[in-house]
N, C-alpha and C positions, 0 to 999 in steps of 0.2 A: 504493500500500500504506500510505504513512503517512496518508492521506486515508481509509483504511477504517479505520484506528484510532483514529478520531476521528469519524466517522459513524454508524458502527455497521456490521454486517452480519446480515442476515434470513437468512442460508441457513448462519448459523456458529452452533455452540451457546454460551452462556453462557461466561466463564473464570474469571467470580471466585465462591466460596462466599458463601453468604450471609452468613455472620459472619466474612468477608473481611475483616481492616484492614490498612492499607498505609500507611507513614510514610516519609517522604523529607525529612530537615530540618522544616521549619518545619509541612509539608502533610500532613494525615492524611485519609487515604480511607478511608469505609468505617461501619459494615458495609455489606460489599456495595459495589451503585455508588449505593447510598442516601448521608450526609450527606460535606460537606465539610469542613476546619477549614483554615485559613490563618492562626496566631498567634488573632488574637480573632475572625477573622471565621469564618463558618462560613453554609453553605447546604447546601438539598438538590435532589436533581436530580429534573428535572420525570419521568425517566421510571425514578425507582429504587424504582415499585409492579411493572414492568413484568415477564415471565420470560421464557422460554423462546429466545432471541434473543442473539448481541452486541450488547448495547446500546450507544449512543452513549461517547467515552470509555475505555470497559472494557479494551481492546482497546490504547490507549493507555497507563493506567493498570497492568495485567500487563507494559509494556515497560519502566514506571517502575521498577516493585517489582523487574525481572531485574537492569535496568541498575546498581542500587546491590545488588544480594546478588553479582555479578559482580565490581564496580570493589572491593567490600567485602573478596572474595575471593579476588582474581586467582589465587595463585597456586596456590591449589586449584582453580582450574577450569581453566585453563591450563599444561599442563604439557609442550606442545611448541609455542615461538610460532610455529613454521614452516606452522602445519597451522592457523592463524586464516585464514580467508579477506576477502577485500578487499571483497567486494562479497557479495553473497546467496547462500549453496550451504547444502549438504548433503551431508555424508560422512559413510558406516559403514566402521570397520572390526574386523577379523576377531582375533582375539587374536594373531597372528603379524605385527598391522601392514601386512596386506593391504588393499587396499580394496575392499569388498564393494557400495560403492551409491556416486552421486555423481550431484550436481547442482547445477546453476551458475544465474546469475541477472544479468546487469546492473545487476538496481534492488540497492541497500542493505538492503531491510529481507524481499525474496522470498528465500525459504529452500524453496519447493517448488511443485509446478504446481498443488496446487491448495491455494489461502492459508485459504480459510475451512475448511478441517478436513485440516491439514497435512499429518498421519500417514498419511493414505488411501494414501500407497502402502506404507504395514507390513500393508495386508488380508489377503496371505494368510498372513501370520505372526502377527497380533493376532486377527484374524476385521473382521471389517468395523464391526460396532457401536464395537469399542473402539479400531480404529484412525480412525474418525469423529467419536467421542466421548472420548478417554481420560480424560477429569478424570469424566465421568459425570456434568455438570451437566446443566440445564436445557436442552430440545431438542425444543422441540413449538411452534417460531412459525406453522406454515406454518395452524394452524387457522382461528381468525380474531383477525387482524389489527386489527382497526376499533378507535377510540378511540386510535390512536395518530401519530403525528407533528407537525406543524407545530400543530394547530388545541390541541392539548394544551396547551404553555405561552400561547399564546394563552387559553385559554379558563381557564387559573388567573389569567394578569391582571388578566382584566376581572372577575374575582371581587374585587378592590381595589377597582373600582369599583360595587362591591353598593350603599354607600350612595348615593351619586349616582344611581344605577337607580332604586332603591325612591322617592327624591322624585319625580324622572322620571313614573315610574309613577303615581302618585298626581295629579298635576298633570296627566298628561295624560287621566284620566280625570274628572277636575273641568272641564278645558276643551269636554269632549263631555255635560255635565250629567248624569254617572254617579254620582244619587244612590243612598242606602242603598234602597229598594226596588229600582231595576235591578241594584245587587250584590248582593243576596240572591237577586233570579231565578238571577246569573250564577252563582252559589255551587252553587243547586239544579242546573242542568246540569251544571256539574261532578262535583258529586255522582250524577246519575243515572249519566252516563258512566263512571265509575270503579267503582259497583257492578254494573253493566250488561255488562262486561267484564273477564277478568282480568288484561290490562294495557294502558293508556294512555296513548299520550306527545303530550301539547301541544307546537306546535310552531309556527311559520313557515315560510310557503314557501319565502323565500328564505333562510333562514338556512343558513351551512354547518354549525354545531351542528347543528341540526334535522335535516341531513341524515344528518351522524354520526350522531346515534343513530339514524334510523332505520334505518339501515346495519347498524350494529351488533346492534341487535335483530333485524333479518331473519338477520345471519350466524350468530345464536343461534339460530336455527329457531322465534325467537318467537312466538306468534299473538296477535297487536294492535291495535287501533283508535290510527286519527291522525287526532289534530281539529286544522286549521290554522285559528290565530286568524287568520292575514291574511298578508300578504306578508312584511312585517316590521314592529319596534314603531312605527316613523316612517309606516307609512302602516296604523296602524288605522283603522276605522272607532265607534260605538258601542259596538258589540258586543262587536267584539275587547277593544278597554280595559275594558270592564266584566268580559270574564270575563279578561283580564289581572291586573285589581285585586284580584281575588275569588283566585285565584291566590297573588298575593303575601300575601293574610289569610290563609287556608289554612294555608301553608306556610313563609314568613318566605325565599321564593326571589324579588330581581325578577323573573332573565335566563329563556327561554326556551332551549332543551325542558325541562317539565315531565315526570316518568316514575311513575308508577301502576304498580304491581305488588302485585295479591292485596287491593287497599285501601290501599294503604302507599303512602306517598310516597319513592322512591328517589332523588330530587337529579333534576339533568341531566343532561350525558355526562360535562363533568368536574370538577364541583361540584354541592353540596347546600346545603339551608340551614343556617343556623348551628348548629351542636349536632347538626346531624341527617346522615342516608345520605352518601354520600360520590360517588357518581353512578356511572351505567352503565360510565363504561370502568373506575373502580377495581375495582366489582363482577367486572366481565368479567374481570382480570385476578387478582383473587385466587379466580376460581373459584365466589364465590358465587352470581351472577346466574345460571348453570344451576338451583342451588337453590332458589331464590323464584321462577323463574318455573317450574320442576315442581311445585313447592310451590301457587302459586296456579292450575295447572291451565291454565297460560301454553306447554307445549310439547304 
């Protein structure tokens, strides 16, 4: 249980409000499970575009904010210490001091049988929706999923290494004699392809990117053309780098999947070029990406 509060859980809905902050001494969370502060430092979390879902954290975070409105208030929340339990439970009782419900637990932090949506057994006194739901947050993970876990902050990393790419890229199409007329053929293919269709995602075979988004765009119900430059950047051939290179002109993006939608250059799965789109899982997650691709005539 302390290890789901701190991973997340898919099958538990959201706990904190958007415009959530949470203060503990030095530590301020929030909005949301968006930025962090520690004194001067301060970050934001790779997955606080994310909704519908316990997010990684969160779960954690809600124990923080109890734990000090508790110790803050003992003695108002506490006003029989005989009736604090030792280990995980759950008791109701009745105004006469009866006990109406009861349930026990070995671990420390289990308080009921079923931990991602606690209340479910108030159903037949809440209704079901609000004994599953009671805060009424966010609660629609099960749709599509795609663009999210490990390859996420993975895939913002190597967005630090953009500039290193982009010489990369350049150099290795210099070394295969990809001068300006085979970039402007490669430019023109591009070009056919992306008007030709109304949406496109360049890609790699082997890349697990490439494979996210194609993931993701099928869990969209997209309809797509994928042009595979080649296995991966380390083993193009002419072609591949030339329309590699013509790519990075275009669009100011080294890394691959490239994403065309409607004409438009959308980023990759979870980054875009500088100043521009913000890529397919941000889209996916704030709802857009159903948009531009009804829009461009993509579903």
């Amino acid at each position: 249980e302390i290890f789901r509060g701190y991973v997340g859980d898919s099958s538990a809905p959201e706990r904190l409000a958007r415009d959530a902050v949470i203060t503990a001494g030095p530590v301020v969370i929030g909005p949301g499970v968006g930025p962090v502060k520690l004194g001067p430092l301060h970050y934001s979390n790779w997955w606080a575009d994310e909704t519908g879902y316990q997010r990684p954290v969160e779960l954690a975070t809600v124990r923080l904010r109890n734990m000090v409105e508790v110790l803050s208030n003992w003695a108002g929340y506490v006003s029989n210490p005989t009736a604090i339990a030792q280990r995980g439970a759950t008791f109701i009782f009745d105004e006469t001091g009866q006990m109406e419900y009861e349930y026990r637990h070995r671990g420390v932090l289990t308080y009921s049988e079923t931990m991602s949506r606690p209340l479910s057994f108030l159903a037949p006194y809440l209704g079901e929706e609000r004994a599953g739901n009671p805060l009424g947050l966010g609660d629609a993970y099960a749709k599509n999923t795609r663009g999210r876990g490990i390859l996420k902050p993975l895939g913002k990393a190597m967005g630090l290494l953009r500039p290193i790419f982009s010489v990369q890229n350049r150099l290795q199409a210099e070394v295969f004699g990809v001068d300006e007329d085979i970039r402007s053929e490669a430019r023109a293919k591009i070009e056919a392809s992306v008007r030709s269709h109304p949406a496109v995602l360049f890609t790699y075979g082997l890349s697990p990117f490439s494979a996210e988004a194609v993931a993701l765009l099928k869990c969209s119900g997209a309809k797509f053309e994928t042009i595979e430059l080649g296995p991966e950047w380390f083993l193009l051939g002419m072609e591949g780098s030339a329309m590699r290179a013509a790519l990075l002109d275009m669009t100011g993006q080294s890394s691959l999947p490239h994403a065309f939608i409607g004409g438009e250059h959308v980023g990759g799965i979870f980054s875009g070029p500088p100043g521009g789109a913000s890529g397919l899982a941000a889209l996916s997650e704030s709802g857009e990406l159903s948009k531009i691709l009804e829009k461009a005539g993509a579903l």
